[in-house]
C-alpha positions as CSV (number, residue, x, y, z in Angstrom):
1,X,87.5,87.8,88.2
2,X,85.7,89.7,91.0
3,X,83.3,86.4,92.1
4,X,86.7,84.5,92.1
5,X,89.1,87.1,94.1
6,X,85.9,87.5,96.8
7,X,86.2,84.1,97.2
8,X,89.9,83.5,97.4
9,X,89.9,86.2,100.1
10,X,86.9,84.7,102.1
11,X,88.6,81.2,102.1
12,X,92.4,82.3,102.3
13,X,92.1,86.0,104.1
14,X,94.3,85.5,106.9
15,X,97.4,84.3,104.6
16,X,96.6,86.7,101.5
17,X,95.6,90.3,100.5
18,X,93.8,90.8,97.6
19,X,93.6,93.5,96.2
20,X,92.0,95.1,93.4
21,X,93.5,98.3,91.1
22,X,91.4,99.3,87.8
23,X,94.5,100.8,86.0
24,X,92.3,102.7,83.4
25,X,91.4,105.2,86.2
26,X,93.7,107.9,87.5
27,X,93.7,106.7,90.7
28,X,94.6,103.1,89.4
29,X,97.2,104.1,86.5
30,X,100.4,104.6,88.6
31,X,99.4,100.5,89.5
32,X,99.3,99.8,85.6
33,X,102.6,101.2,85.5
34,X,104.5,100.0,88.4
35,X,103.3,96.2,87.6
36,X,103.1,96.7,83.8
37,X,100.0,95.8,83.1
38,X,98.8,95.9,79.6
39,X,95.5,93.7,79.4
40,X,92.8,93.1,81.9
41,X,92.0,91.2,83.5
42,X,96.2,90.6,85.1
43,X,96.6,89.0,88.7
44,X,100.0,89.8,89.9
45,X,101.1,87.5,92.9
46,X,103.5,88.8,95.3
47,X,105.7,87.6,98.2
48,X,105.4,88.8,101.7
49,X,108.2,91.3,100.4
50,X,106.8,92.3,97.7
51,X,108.7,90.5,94.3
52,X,106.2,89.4,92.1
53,X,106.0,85.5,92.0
54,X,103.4,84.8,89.4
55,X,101.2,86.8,86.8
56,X,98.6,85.5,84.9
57,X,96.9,87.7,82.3
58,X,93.3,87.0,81.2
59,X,90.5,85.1,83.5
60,X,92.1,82.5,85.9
61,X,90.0,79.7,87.4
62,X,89.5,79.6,91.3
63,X,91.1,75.9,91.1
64,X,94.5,77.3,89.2
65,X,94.5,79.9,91.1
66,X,94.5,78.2,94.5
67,X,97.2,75.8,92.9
68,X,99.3,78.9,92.6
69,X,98.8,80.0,96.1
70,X,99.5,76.4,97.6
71,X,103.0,76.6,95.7
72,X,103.5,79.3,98.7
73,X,102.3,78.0,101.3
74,X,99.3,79.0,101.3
75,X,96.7,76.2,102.5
């Protein structure tokens, strides 16, 4: 999902933060938690206030992805 996220960022970085949390570190676990993740790879898509909007668990295509994005406004 890396290739994809770099790429969402580089096209869409002034209207969206990515941002990347391995939860199997310590560092990264309190994320797993908060968001509940259970399987990798999980985006979790958040408002400007921070609700969760969208999650999609396993590998997400740059074109679905973007779909999800332009449901917010994002273009």
């Amino acid at each position: 999902m890396q290739p994809v996220m770099k790429s969402i960022e580089q096209k869409y970085g002034t209207q969206v933060k990515v941002v990347f949390h391995d939860v199997w570190t310590e560092a990264g676990a309190p994320y797993g938690k908060k968001y509940g993740i259970e399987a990798i790879p999980t985006q979790v898509f958040l408002d400007e206030t921070g609700k969760e909007y969208f999650r999609h668990v396993g590998f997400f295509p740059e074109e679905e992805l973007i779909k999800v994005l332009n449901q917010k406004g994002v273009k």
